[in-house]
BAVO-535927 format. One record per atom (N, C-alpha, C): residue in three letters; x, y, z. Coordinates in steps of 0.05 Angstrom, whole numbers, plus 5000, padded with zeros to 4 digits. Example, Ala and Ser with C-alpha at 12.3 -4.5 7.8 and 13.67 -1.06 7.14 Angstrom:
2
ALA526448865156/ALA524649105156/ALA526449345156/SER525749555142/SER527349795143/SER525850015157/
//
This chain:
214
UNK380040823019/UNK382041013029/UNK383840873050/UNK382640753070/UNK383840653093/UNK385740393086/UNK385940283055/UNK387540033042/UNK389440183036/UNK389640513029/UNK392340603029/UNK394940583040/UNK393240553072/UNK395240513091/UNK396340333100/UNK395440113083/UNK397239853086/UNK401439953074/UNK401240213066/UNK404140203063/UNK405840313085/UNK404440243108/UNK405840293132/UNK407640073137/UNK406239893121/UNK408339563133/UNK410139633110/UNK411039753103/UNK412839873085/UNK415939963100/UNK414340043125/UNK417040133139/UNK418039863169/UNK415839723170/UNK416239463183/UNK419039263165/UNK417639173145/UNK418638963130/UNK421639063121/UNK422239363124/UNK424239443111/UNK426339363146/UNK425239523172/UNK427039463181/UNK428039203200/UNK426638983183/UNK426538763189/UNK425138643216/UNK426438503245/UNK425238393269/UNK425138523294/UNK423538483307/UNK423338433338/UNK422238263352/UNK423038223379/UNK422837993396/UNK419838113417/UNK418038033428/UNK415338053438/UNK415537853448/UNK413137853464/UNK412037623482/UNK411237433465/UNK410337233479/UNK409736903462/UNK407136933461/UNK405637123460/UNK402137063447/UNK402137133416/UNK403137013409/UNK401937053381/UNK399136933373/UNK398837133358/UNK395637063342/UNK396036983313/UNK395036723302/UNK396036693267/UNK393736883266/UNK394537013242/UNK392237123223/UNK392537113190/UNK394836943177/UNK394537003160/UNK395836683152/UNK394636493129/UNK397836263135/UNK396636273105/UNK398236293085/UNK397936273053/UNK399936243039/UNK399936043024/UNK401735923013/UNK405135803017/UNK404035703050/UNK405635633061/UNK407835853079/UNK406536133078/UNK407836313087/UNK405336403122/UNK406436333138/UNK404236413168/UNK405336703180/UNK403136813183/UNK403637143198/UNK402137103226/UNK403237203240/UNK402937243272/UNK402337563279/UNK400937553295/UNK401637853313/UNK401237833344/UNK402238043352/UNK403037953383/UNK402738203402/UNK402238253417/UNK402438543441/UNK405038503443/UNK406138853456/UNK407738933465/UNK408739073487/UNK409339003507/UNK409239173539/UNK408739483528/UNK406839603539/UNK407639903541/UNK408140023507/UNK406839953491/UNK405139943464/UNK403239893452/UNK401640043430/UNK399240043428/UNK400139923401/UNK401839883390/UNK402339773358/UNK402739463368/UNK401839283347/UNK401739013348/UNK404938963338/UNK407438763347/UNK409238613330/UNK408138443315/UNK409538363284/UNK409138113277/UNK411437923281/UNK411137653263/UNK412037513263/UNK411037383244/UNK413337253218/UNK413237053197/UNK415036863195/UNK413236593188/UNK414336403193/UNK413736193168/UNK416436133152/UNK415436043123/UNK418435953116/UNK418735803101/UNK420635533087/UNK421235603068/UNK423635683057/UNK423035793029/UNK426635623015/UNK426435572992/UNK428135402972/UNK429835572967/UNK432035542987/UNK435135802989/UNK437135593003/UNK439235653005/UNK441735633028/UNK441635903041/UNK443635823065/UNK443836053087/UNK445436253070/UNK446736163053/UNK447636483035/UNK446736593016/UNK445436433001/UNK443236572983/UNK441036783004/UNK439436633024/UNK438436853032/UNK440537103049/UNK441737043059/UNK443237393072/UNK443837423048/UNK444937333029/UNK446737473006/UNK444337723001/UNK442137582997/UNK439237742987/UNK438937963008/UNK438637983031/UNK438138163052/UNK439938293056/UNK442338323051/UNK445038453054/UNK444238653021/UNK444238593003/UNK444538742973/UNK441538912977/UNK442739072990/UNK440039342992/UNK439539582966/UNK440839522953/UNK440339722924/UNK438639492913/UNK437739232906/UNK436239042902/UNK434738972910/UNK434639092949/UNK431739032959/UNK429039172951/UNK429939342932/UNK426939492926/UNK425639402912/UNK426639132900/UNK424639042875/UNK423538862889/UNK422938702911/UNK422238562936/UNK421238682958/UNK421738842967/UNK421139042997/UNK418539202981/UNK417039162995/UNK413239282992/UNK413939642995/UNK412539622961/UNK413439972966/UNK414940142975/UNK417940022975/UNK420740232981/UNK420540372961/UNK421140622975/UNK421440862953/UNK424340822943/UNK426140882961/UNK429640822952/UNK431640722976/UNK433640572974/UNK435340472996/UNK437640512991/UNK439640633007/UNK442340543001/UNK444040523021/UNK446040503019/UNK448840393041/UNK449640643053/UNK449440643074/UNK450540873092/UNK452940813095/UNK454440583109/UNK456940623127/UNK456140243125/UNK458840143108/UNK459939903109/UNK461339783122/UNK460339593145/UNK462539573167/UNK463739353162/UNK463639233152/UNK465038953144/UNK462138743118/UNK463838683102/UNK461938423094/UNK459338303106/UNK459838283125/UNK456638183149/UNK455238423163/UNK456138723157/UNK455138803179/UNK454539123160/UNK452939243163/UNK452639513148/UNK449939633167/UNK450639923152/UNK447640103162/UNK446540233140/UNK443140253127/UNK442640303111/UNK440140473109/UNK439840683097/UNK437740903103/UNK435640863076/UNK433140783087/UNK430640793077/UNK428640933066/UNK428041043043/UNK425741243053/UNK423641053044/UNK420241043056/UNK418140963043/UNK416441213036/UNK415241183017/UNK412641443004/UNK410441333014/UNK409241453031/UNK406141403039/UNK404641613016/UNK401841413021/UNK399741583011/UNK398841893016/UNK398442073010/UNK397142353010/UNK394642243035/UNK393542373060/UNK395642563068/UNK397542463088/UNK398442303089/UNK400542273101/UNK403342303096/UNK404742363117/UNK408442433108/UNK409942193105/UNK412242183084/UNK413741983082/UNK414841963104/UNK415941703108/UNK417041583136/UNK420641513128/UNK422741563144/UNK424741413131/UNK426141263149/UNK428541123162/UNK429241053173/UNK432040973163/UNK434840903187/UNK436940853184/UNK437040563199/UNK437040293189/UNK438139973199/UNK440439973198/UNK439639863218/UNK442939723233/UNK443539383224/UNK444239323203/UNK445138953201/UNK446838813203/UNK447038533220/UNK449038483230/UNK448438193232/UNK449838033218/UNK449637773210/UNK451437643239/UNK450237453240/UNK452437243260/UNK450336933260/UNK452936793262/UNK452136513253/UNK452536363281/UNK451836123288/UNK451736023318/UNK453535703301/UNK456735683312/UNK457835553301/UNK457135253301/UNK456035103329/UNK454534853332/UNK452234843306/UNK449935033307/UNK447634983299/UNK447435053275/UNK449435273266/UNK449435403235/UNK447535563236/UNK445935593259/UNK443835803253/UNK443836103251/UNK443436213233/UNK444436513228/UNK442736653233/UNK443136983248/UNK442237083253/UNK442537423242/UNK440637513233/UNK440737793228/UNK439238013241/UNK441038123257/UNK439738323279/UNK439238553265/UNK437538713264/UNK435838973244/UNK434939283253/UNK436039213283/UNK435339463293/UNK435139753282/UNK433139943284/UNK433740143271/UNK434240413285/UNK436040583281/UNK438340863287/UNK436641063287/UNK437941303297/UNK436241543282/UNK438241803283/UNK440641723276/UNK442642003270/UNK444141863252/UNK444541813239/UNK446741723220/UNK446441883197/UNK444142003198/UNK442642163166/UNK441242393171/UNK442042673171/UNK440642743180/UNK436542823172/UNK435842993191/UNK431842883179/UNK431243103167/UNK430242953151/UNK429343133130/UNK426643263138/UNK425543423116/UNK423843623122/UNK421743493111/UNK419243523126/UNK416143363133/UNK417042983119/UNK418242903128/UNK419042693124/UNK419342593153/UNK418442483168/UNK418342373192/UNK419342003206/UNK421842153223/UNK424341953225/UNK422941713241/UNK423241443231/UNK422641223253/UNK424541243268/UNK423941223294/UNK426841303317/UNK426240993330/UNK424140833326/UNK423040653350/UNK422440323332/UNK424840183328/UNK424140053310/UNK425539743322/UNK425439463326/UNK427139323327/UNK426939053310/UNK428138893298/UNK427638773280/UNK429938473285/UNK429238283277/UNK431137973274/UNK429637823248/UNK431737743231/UNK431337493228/UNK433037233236/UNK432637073234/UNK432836753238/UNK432036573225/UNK434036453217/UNK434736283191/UNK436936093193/UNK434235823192/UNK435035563206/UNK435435383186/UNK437935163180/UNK438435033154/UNK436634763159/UNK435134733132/UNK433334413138/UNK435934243116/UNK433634123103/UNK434733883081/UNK436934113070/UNK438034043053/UNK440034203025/UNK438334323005/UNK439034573011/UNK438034752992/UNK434834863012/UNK435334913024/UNK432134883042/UNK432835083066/UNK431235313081/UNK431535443089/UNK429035543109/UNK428235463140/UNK426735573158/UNK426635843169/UNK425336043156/UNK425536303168/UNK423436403182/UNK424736553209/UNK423236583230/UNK423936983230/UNK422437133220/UNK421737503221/UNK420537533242/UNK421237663254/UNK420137853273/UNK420138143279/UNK418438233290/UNK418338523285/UNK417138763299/UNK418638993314/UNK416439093330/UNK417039403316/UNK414839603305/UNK415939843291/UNK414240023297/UNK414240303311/UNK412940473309/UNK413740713296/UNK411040713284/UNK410740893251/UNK411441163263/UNK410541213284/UNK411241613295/UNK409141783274/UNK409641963288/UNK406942183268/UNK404542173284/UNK402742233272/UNK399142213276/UNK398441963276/UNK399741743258/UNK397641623248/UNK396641513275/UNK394641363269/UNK392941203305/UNK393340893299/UNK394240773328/UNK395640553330/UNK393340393321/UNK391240423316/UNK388840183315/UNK388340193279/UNK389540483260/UNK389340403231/UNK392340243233/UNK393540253231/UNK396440063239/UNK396439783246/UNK394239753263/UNK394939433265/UNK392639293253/UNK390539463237/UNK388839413216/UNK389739213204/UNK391939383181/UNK393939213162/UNK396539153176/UNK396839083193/UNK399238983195/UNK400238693180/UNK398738543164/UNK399638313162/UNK400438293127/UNK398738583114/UNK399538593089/UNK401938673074/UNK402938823094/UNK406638933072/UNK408138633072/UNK408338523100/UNK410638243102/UNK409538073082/UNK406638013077/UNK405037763059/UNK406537883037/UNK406338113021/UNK407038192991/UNK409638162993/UNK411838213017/UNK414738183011/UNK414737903009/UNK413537763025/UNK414837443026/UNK414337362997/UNK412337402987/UNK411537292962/UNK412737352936/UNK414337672943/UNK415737772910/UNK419237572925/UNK420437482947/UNK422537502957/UNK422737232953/UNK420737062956/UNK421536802946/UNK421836782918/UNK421336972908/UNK420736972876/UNK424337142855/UNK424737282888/UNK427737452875/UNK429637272881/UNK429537072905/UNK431736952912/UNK432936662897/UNK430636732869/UNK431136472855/UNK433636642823/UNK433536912830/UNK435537042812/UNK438536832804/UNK438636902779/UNK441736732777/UNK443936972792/UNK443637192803/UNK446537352814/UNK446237112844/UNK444237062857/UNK444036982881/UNK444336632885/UNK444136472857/UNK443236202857/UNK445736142865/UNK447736132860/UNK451035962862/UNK452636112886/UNK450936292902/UNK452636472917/UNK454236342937/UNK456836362951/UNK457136302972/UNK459636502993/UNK458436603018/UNK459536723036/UNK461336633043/UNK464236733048/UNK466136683067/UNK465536633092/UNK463436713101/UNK462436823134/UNK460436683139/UNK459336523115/UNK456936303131/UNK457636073124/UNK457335803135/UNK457035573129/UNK454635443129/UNK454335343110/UNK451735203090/UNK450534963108/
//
């Protein structure tokens, strides 16, 4: 019963990073993919953090993290995603819902994404924070209001790609902060593993951004 609720990292992984203190704990390093978790001032939910190399350019992967009608076949048990309010090419807000298990209520959430590149280093960054009026809440469907999210995504050799997730999310509701950080390491392990596997798509292989440099 209690493996059910590994689809809480359902609503982590969807609204990407946050920044925490520097204790991380590895708990998970497989197949070249490492999971962290970390305390949070004045929180009882653990952040994570993933740290893993994966065979992209810097526009293949945002291209991938930007195309949110496509993240569902990658993102750990998204129920459905779509585009709220397009603010430019690099920057959008997008409303989530996840389906939890019986008895628990679905969870949904509205991200905030916002690409920016660091012109010396090329290092790109996607800030993830997540909203909570852009949509209004639905009924026994319970809004994440408390969510903050980054990634970071550092260019190695050609064709080669250092990504650094982070993540701090509270689920809201009943559930108890101690089944929560149970599984916290299982929704990110299953996304990393279907996402290295989507970002080898031919829509994403030849991609290239006006707004990033390679």
């Amino acid at each position: 019963m209690y493996k059910k609720f590994t689809l809480l990292l359902l609503l982590f992984t969807n609204c990407a990073l946050a920044q925490t203190s520097d204790n991380w704990v590895l708990k998970e390093n497989n197949d070249g993919v490492k999971i962290f978790t970390g305390e949070v001032e004045n929180s009882k939910v653990k952040a994570i953090k993933v740290e893993c190399q994966l065979d992209a350019t810097l526009s293949q992967l945002v291209a991938v993290l930007l195309d949110v009608k496509n993240s569902e076949e990658w993102l750990y048990h998204t129920a459905s995603n779509y585009i709220v309010k397009q603010v430019s090419p690099s920057e959008l807000y997008y409303y989530s819902l996840v389906e939890m298990p019986w008895p628990v209520s679905n969870r949904d959430f509205i991200a905030h994404l916002k690409v920016s590149q660091d012109a010396i280093t090329k290092v790109v960054t996607v800030d993830a924070p997540c909203i909570v009026d852009m949509v209004p809440v639905k009924s026994k469907v319970v809004r994440i209001a408390n969510s903050k999210g980054k990634w970071v995504l550092s260019p190695l050799s050609k064709g080669r790609v250092k990504v650094v997730y982070t993540l701090h999310a509270e689920p809201g509701g009943s559930i108890p902060a101690w089944l929560t950080n149970m599984f916290v390491t299982q929704g990110p392990s299953q996304s990393f593993k279907k996402l290295k596997i989507h970002l080898q798509k031919p829509v994403y292989k030849n991609v290239k951004l006006d707004y990033i440099v390679n």
